[in-house]
N, C-alpha and C positions, 0 to 999 in steps of 0.2 A: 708108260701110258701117256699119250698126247692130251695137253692139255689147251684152251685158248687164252690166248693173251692178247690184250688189246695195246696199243703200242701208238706214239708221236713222234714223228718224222719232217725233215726237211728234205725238197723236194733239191735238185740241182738250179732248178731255176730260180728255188728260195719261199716258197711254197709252204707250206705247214698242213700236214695232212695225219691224220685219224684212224685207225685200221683196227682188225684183226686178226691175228693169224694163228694156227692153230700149227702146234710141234713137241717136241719130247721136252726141251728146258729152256728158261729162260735169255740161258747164254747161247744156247743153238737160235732162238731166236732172233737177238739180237745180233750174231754173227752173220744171218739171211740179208737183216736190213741194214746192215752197215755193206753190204753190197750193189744195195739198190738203191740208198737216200745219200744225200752227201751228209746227211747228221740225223743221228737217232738218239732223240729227250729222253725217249721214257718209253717202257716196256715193264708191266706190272700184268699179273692174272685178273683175268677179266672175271667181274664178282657174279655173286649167285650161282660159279660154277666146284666151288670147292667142297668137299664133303665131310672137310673138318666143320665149314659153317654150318651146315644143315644138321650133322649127327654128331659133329662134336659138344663140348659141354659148351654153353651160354651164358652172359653175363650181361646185366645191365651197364650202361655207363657210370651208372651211380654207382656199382657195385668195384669195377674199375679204377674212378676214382679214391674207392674208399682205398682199397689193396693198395693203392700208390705213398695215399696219404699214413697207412701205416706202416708200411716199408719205411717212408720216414721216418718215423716214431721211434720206431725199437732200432734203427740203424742210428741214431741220435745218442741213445741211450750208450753205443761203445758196443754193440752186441755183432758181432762178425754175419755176413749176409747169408751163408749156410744158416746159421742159427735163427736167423733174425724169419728166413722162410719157415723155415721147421714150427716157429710161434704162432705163426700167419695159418701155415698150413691145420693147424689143431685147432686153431681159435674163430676159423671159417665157420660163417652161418650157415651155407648152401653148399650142396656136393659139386657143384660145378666149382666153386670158387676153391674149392680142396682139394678137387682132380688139379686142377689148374694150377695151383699153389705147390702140390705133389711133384708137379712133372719140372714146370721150374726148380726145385731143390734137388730132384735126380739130376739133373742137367748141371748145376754149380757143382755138386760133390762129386760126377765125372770130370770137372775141371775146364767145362766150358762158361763163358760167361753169358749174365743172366739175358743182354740185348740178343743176343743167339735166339735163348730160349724163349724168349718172345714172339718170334721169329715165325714158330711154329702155330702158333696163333693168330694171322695176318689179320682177320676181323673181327680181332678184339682189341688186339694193340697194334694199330695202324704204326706206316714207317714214321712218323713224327715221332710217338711213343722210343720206340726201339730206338732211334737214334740218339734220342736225348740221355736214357740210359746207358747208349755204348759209349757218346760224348762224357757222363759221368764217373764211367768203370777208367776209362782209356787216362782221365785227365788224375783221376783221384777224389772225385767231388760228387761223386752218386747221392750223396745227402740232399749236396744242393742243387744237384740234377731236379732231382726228386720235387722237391722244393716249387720251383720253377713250372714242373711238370703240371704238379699237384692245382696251382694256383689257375694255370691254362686251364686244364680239363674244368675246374669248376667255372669259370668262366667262359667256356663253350655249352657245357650245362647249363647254364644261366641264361644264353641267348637264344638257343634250341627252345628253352622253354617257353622263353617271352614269344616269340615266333607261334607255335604252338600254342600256347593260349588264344591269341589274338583269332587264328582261326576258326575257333571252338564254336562261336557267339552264329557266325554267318552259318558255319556248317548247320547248326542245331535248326537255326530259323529255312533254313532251304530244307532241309532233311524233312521236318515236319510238315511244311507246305505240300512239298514231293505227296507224302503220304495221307496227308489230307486229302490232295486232288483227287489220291489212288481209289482211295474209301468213296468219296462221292462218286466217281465214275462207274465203279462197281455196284455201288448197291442204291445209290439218288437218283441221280441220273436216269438209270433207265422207268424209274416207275414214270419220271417226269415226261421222259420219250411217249411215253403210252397217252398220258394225259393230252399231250401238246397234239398227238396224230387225231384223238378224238373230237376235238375242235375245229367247229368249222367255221374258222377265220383264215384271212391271210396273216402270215405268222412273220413280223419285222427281222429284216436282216440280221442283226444281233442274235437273234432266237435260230434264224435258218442256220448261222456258223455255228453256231453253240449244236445245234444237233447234228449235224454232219461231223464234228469234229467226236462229239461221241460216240457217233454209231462206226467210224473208223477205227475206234480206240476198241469198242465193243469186238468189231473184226478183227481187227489186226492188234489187239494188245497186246497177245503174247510172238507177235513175230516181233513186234516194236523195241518190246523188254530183249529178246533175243539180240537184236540189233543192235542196241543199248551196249549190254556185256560184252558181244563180240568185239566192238567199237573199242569200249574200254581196255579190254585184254590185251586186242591187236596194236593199242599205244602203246601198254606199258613194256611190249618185247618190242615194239620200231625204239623205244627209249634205250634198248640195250644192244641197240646199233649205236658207236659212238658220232658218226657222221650225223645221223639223225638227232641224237642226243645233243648233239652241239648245237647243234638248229636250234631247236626247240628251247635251250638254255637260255640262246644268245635271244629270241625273240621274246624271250618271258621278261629280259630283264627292259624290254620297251611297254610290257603290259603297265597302263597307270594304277601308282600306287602299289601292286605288289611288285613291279618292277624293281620299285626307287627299298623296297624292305629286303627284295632278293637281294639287292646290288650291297646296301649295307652289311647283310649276315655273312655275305662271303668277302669284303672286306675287313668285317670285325675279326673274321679267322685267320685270312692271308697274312694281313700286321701284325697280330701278337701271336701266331708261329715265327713268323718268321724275328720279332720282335724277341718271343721268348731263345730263339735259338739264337741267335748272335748275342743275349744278353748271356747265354752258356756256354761261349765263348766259342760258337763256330764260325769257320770264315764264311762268307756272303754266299760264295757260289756254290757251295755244300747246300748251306741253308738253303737258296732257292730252287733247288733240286725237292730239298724234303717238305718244303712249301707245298710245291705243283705236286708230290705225292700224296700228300694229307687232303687235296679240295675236290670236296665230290664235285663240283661243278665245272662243267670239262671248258667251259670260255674260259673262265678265270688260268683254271687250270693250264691251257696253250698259251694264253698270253704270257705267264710267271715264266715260265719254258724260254718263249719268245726273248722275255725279258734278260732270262738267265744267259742264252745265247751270246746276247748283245754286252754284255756286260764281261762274259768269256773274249771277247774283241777289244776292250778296252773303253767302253762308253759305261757313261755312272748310271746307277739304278732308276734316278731320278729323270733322266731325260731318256734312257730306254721303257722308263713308263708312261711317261708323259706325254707321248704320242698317241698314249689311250684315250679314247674320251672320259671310256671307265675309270682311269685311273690320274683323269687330269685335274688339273684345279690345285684345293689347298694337299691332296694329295700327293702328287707329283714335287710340289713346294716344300712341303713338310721333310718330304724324301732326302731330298737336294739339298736343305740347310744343314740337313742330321749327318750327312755322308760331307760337309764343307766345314763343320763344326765337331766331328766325330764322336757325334749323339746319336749316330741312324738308330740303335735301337731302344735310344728314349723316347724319340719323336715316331717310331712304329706302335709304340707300346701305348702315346698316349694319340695315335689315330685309330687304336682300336674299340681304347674308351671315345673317343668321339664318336665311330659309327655304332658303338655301344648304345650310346648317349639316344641315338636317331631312333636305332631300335625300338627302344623303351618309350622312346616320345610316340613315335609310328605306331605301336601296337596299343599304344592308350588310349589312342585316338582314332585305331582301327575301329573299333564300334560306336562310337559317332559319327564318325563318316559314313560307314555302310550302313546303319539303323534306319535314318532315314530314305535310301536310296529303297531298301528291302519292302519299308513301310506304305510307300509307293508304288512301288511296281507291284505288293501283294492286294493294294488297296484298289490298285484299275481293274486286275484280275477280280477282285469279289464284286466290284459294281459290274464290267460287263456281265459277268454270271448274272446277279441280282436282275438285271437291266433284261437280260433275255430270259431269265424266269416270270417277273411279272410281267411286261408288259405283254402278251396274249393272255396273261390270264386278265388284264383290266381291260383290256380288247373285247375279251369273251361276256365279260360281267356286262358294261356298258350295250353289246350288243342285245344282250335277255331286257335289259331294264329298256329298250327302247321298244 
C-alpha cells in the first residue's frame, strides 16, 4: 500500500526544496529522487498519515519518559533487558504502556534489538529516541544511553511546558472576551436595537456603527461563525503542505515577541540533541542528520540539513551556521570555540540552558507584557460600546426635559 512521504532535496542548481511524494517504501522513494535532485536530506512519512498513530496504543510524554527512566533503573541493577522488559511490562499502570512494553520484549526474545523495536512506534519514539538506544545497544552503554536520554526528554518536558503555560493567561482572557461579546450580541444588543429605532433623535456616529455592526452579526452570524471554522480548518491542512509550512514557520519567527520565544524553543531542542548525542559519543554528521529529524519545525529543520551538507564538504559547524541570522551571534561563536577547543558538545549543552534560560525569563514576563496590551484594547472596546449606548439615550432624556 502507497503511503506519503514528505522529503528535502537539493536542487542541481543548489536549491533546497520541500515535497511530497506518495509511493510503496521509503527506499523506492528515495531511489525516484536521487534521480532527480543532485542530493536528497531527508525522506521520512509525512505525519497524521499513519494508522498505528491514530488506532494504535498511546502514550503521554510523561509516560515515555517514565518507561525510559526505569529501563534505567532495573538495567542498573545487573538485570539483563529481556528481563529488565518483562518487569516494566507487569508493573505498567496503563494498557497502552503494557501493549507497548509486550511488543518490545517479543521483539528482544526474537533476537532483534530493542532500537528496531522502537522503530515500530515512529510517534512515540521519534528517530532521536531510537537512535540514541541503537547508539547504546551498538557501543555497550544502553545504561548510559539511557541516562542521557532520560535527562533530554525531561528537559524538553520542562520547556513544552514553560511554553504552554505562558499561553494559558492570553488564551483564557480572549477566550472569555470572544464569549462575552457572543452573549451580548445575542441576547443585549438586540433589545437595545428596538429601543434606539424608537427614538426620535439623530443617533451619533458611534451609536450608527455600533448598530450596523449588529444588525450584520444579527444577519450573517452564522455564515460569519461558518467562515471562521472554514478559515481555521482550511489553515491547519495548507500547514500540512510542507512548502506552505515552511512559510508560515519561517514568518512566525519575525512575529514580535512570539517570534523571539519560537526562535529560543527550537534552539533549546536543536543544541541539546544534538549536544546530548555527540556527548553519546556519535560523530557530528550522524548527529546532524538525527537533529533535522527530531525538529517539528521545518526552517530550523532545512537549515540543520543545509548545515549538515556543508560540513559533508569540509566547512566547520560553526561557520556553516553562521551564515544564519538565526543561528548567528553568540551562537555561531559558541559553536566555533567548542569544535577549536574540542568541547562542541559542552558548549551545545550549555547554549541550550541559555535559550533555556530566555524561555523561562520570556514566559514570566509573557503576562506582563500582554496584560496590559489586553487591558487596553478590551478597555476602548467597553467605552466605545458604553459611548454608543448612552449617548442617545442622554440625547433622548435632555430632548423631553427641554
Amino acid at each position: 500500500m502507497a503511503s506519503i512521504y514528505t522529503f528535502c532535496a537539493q536542487t542541481r542548481k543548489g536549491r533546497v526544496v520541500l515535497g511530497r511524494i506518495r509511493h510503496a517504501s521509503r527506499e523506492s522513494v528515495k531511489a525516484i529522487l536521487e534521480k532527480k535532485y543532485a542530493k536528497v536530506f531527508l525522506v521520512e512519512l509525512a505525519p497524521g498519515l499513519s494508522l498505528v498513530r491514530y488506532f494504535g496504543p498511546r502514550i503521554s510524554k510523561e509516560e515515555r519518559l517514565l518507561f525510559i527512566k526505569n529501563l534505567q533503573v532495573v538495567l542498573r541493577s545487573g538485570v539483563p533487558l529481556a528481563e529488565a522488559l518483562t518487569i516494566l511490562r507487569d508493573q505498567s499502570d496503563t494498557k497502552s504502556m503494557s501493549k507497548i512494553t509486550g511488543y518490545f520484549l517479543t521483539q528482544v526474545q526474537a533476537g532483534n534489538t530493542l532500537a528496531l523495536s522502537l522503530g515500530h512506534y515512529p510517534f512515540i519514539f521519534d528517530p532521536f529516541v531510537t537512535n540514541m538506544i541503537y547508539v547504546g545497544e551498538k557501543s555497550g552503554t544502553l545504561e548510559k544511553s539511557l541516562g542521557f536520554l532520560a535527562i533530554h526528554l525531561e528537559h524538553d518536558i520542562e520547556i513544552r511546558r514553560k511554553v504552554k503555560a505562558a499561553s494559558i493567561y492570553p488564551a483564557l482572557i480572549l477566550t472569555a472576551t470572544a464569549l462575552l461579546g457572543a452573549g451580548m450580541m445575542l441576547f443585549v444588543f438586540p433589545k437595545l436595537l428596538r429601543v434606539f429605532k424608537s427614538i426620535n433623535v439623530e443617533l451619533p456616529t458611534s451609536t450608527r456603527v455600533l448598530i450596523a455592526t449588529m444588525q450584520f452579526f444579527s444577519d450573517h452570524g452564522a455564515l460569519v461563525l461558518t467562515a471562521i471554522l472554514v478559515g481555521i480548518v482550511s489553515f491547519r491542512l495548507l500547514l500540512r503542505v510542507p512548502k506552505a509550512r515552511l512559510l508560515w514557520q519561517r514568518f512566525f519567527l519575525h512575529v514580535p515577541l512570539f517570534g523571539s520565544l519560537s526562535r529560543s524553543f527550537n534552539m533549546a531542542i536543536a543544541t541539546r540533541t544534538l549536544g546530548v548525542l555527540l556527548e553519546a559519543g556519535m560523530p557530528l554528521f550522524d548527529g546532524l542528520v538525527i537533529t533535522a529529524q527530531s525538529m517539528t519545525n521545518l526552517y530550523f529543520k532545512t537549515e540543520l540539513l543545509k548545515a549538515k551538507d556543508k560540513v559533508e564538504q569540509g566547512q566547520s559547524l560553526g561557520d556553516s551556521l553562521g551564515k544564519n541570522k538565526q543561528f548567528a551571534g553568540i551562537t555561531a561563536r559558541l559553536i566555533d570555540v567548542g569544535e577549536q577547543s574540542g568541547n562542541l558538545e559542552t558548549n551545545l549543552l550549555y547554549l541550550s540552558d541559555f535559550y533555556s534560560n530566555k524561555i523561562d525569563y520570556a514566559t514570566r514576563n509573557l503576562s506582563t507584557i500582554i496584560e496590559p496590551v489586553l487591558l487596553i484594547t478590551i478597555g476602548l472596546v467597553v467605552a466605545f460600546v458604553a459611548i454608543s449606548i448612552l449617548s442617545p439615550i442622554f440625547e433622548f432624556t435632555g430632548a423631553v426635559g427641554r
